[in-house]
C-alpha positions in Angstrom: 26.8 15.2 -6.8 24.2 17.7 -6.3 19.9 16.7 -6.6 20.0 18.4 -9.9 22.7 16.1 -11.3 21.6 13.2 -9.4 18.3 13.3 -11.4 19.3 13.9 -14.7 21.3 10.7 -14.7 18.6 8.7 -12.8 15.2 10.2 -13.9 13.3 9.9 -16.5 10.2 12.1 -18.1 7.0 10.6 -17.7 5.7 9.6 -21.4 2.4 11.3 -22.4 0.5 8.3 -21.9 1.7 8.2 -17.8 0.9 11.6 -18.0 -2.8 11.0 -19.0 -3.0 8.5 -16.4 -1.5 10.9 -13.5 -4.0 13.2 -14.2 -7.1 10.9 -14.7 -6.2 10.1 -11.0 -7.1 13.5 -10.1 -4.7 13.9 -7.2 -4.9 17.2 -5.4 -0.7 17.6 -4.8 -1.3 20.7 -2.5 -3.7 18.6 0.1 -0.9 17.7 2.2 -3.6 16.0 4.9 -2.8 12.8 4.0 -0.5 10.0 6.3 3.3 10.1 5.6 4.4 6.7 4.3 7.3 5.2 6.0 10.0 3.3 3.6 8.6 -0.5 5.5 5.2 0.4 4.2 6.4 1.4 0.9 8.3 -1.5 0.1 
């Protein structure tokens, strides 16, 4: 199963009210200074 595939059966659009939220958080995506998160820190 390819990525592509793999999401469409497991992903789901964000509804327009996450959306809002996402961008009231004012993340800058393309700042890639930050500290990678390891999965034990995640969960």
């Amino acid at each position: 199963m390819g990525l592509l595939s793999f999401m469409q059966e497991n992903c789901k659009y964000v509804t327009e009210e996450e959306q809002k939220e996402l961008e009231e958080m004012n993340v800058d995506f393309s700042d890639s200074s930050g500290k990678e998160l390891s999965l034990d820190e995640v969960l």
